[in-house]
N, C-alpha and C positions, 0 to 999 in steps of 0.2 A: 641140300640143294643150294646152288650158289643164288646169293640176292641179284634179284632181279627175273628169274626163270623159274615159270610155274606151268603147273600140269594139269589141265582139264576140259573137260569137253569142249569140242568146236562142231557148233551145227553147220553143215553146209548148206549154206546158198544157193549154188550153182554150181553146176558140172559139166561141160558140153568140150564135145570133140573140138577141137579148132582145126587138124589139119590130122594126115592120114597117122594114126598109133599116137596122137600127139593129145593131152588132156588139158583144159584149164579149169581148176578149181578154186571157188571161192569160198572161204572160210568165216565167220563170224568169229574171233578170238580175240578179245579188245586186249587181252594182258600181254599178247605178241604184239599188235599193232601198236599200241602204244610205246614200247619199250625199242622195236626192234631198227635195226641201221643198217642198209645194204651190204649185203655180203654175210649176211646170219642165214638159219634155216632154223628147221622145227623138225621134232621126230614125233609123227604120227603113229599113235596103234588104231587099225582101218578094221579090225575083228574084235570081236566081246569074245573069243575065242583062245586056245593058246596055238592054233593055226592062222598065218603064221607067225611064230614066235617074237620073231625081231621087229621092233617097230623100224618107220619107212622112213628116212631120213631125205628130204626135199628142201632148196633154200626157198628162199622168199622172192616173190619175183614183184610184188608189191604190195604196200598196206595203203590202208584209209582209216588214217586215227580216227576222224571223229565220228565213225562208222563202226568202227574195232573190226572191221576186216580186213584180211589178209588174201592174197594172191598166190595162186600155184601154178604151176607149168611145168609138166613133164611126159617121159614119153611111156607109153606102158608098155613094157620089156620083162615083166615076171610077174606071180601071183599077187604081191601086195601093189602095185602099180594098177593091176586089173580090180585089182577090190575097192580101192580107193574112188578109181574111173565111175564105178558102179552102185557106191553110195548114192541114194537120193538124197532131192533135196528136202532139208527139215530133219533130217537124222544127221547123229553126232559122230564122230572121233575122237580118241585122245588125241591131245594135242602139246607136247611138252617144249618151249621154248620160251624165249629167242634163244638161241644156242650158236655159240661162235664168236669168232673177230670178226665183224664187220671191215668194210672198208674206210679206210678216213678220207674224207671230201672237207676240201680246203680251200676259201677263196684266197686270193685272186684266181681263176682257173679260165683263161679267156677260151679256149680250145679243146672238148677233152676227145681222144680217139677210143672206144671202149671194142677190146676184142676177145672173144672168149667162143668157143662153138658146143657142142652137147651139151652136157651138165652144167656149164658153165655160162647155159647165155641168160636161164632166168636171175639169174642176181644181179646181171646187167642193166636188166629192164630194171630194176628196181634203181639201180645205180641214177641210171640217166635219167630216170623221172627226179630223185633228189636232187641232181646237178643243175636239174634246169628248175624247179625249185630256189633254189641258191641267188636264183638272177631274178629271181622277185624280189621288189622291194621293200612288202613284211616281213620276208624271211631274211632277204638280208641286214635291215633295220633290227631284227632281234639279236643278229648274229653279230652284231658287233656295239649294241647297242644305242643305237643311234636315231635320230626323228626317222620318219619313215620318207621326209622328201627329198632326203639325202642320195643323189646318184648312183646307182650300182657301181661297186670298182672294178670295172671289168679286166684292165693288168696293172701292174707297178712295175718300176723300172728302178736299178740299182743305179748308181753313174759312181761314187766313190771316188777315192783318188785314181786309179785307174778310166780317167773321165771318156765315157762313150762321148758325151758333148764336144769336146777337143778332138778325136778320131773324125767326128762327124765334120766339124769345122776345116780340117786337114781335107777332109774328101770332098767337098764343095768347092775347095780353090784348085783344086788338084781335076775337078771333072772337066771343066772343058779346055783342056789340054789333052789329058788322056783318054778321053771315053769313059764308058760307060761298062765295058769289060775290063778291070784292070784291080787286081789286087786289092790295093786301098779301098776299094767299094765298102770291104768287109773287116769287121773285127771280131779281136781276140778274146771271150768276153770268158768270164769264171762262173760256172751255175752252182749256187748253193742250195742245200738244202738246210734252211733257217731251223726245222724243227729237229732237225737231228740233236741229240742230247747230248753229243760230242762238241756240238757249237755254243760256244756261249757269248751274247751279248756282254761287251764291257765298256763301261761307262768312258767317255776324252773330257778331260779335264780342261779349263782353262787358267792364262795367265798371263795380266795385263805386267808389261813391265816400263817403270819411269812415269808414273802417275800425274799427271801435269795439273790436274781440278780434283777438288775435293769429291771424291767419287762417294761418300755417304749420301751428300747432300743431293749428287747427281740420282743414288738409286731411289731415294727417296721422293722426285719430283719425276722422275721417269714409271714408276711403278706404285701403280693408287694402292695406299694401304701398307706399304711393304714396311717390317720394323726390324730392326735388328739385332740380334740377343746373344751376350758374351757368353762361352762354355768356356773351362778351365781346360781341357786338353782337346790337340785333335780327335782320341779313339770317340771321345762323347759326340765332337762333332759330326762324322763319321757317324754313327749308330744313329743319332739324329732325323739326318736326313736318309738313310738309307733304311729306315725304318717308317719314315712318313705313310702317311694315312688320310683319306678325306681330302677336299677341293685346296686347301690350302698345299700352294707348293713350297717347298723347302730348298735352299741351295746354301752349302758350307763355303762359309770365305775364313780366307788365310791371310791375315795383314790387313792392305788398305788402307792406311795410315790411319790416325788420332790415337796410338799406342795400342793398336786393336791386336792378339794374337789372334785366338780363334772366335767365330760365332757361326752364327745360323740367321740366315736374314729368311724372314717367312713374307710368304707372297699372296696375301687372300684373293684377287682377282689377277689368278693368268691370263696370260694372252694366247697360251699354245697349250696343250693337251700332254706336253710332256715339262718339267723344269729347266731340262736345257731351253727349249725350243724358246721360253720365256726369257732367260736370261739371255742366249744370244742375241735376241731382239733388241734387247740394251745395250749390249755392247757395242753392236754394231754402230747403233746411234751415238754411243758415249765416245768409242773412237773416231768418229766422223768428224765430231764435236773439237776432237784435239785432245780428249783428257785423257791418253795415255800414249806414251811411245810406239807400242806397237804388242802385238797379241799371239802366243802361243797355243797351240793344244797338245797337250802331254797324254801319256798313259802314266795310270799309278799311283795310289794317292800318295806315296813316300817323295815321290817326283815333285806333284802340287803343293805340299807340303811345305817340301824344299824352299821349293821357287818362291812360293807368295809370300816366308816369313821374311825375304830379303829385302832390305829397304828401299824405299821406292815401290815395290810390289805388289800386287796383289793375287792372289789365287782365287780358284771358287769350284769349290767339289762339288760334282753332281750324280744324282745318283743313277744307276742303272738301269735302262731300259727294260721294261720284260718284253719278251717276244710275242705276248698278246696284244701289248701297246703299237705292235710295229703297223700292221695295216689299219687298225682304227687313228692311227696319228694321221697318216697319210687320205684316209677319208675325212678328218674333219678338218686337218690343216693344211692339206694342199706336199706341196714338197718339203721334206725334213731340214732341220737348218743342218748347216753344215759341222761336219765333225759330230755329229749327233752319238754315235757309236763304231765301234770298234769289233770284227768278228776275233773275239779271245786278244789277249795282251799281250803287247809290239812283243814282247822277250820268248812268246809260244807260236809265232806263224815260222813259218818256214821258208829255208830259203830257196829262192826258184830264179829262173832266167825270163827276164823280159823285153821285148821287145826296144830298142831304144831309136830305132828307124823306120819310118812305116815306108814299106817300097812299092 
């Protein structure tokens, strides 16, 4: 039997008609409530009997972990539907579950429409009671780990280089000329599916070029704590920080002058929740300041590489975002800095036609 699903008596609770041929039954089964996810069921044997033979397979239409009850609804259409109806309360059933792929529920989810009729609506109810679950603030506080006074995220919004914000700007100088009916209102927007396992998050690189201030000294007095430590090749650097672990952040620099090739500057108090988010922060400041020419974001690390061991230069490899980091960033830090990630690397997207005139 696969872990996680076990087989044994469930006393019932309650049994009562709810509407005409229609039954809801309550179960005592903590080893399904506890375990089970909208869109599971349980296969019932409703006779001590070998009449009838096949046990009754019903989903779940809701549970109460700290009760270890479970919820049923269904319609009685044949002998074990009527037998089941018929159990009192205090007498048992088998009961073998959770059984199945549940559904996955995923925040952000500002909207959800749930449609489903016969057999199909008690897993809904269980659905919706989870979803709205979700938009509580313990539940969401566990779910992404965070204090509990932290705001529900109720949606997120991508902007990317394809910027909604400049569309939007375009359409506010553009309305009262044109109205209110007119094309431009709307945009072109791309929907992803982040968790598809076909997408992968990849790290933007940056690269100060023409270094004008001793940018040691700068990261040093910009970032409380931060030190920084020579490795003998990129691949160590590299493995370094893309292997990092615990509160201290890690970001690889390439050059940066005092004869420096590679290291690892480590960062014991971030400022952002991800590496990039911290070091942009600095840059932003350090080129405001005058101390570099001017600021790329590359894909690649063969790219970064490149760039930062050229004189003058400096690089700084950051590592990967994971796509669990994506929504709890954006709940503890507000908006991602920029260039923060890349969907899969410049040399794998595809080429497509884009708009180059909004009319």
């Amino acid at each position: 039997m696969s872990a996680g699903i076990e087989d044994g008596p469930a006393r019932v609770i309650a049994s009562t008609q709810v509407a005409e041929g229609v039954h809801h039954t309550t179960l005592a089964a903590p080893w399904v409530a506890a375990k089970a996810v909208p869109g599971q069921f349980v296969q019932l044997r409703v006779s001590a009997s070998f009449s009838p033979l096949l046990r009754l397979p019903l989903s779940i239409a809701g549970v109460e972990p700290d009760r270890g009850m479970i919820e049923l609804i269904y319609a009685v259409v044949g002998p074990k539907t009527a037998l089941l109806g018929s159990v009192p309360a205090g007498a048992a059933v088998g009961c073998l579950g959770p059984l199945g792929h549940g559904f996955e529920v995923r925040l952000p989810m500002p909207r959800a429409v749930l449609v489903g009729g016969g057999v199909g609506l008690a897993p809904l109810l269980y659905l919706g009671s989870s979803l709205r679950a979700l938009a509580q603030p313990d539940h969401f506080a566990a779910k992404y780990g965070v204090e509990q006074d932290r705001p529900v995220l109720l949606f997120a919004m991508g902007d990317g280089n394809h910027s909604l914000a400049t569309a939007k700007a375009v359409w506010e100088r553009m309305k009262p000329e044109v109205g209110l009916n007119h094309p431009a209102r709307y945009a072109l927007v791309e929907i992803e599916n982040v968790h598809d396992e076909g997408l992968e998050f990849e790290p933007i690189h940056r690269v100060l070029f023409n270094l004008k201030r001793d940018l040691f000294s700068a990261m040093r007095q910009a970032l409380e704590g931060c030190t920084y430590i020579p490795v003998p090749t990129a691949e160590m650097m590299i493995r370094r920080v893309d292997e990092q672990k615990g509160p201290t952040q890690l970001v690889g620099l390439i050059g940066g002058g005092e004869g420096k090739a590679f290291g690892v500057v480590e960062i014991p108090h971030p400022t952002s929740n991800l590496p990039v988010g911290t070091l942009q922060a600095f840059l932003d400041g350090f080129l405001k300041q005058g101390g570099a020419e001017k600021i790329d974001y590359v894909h690649g690390e063969e790219v970064v590489c490149k760039l930062g061991a050229q004189a003058g230069n400096a690089g700084f490899y950051v590592p990967g975002m994971a796509k669990s980091d994506l929504f709890k960033t954006v709940i503890l830090d507000g908006a991602l800095p920029r260039k923060t990630f890349s969907m899969g690397e410049a040399k794998e997207k595809r080429f497509y036609m884009e708009a180059r005139k909004i009319v």
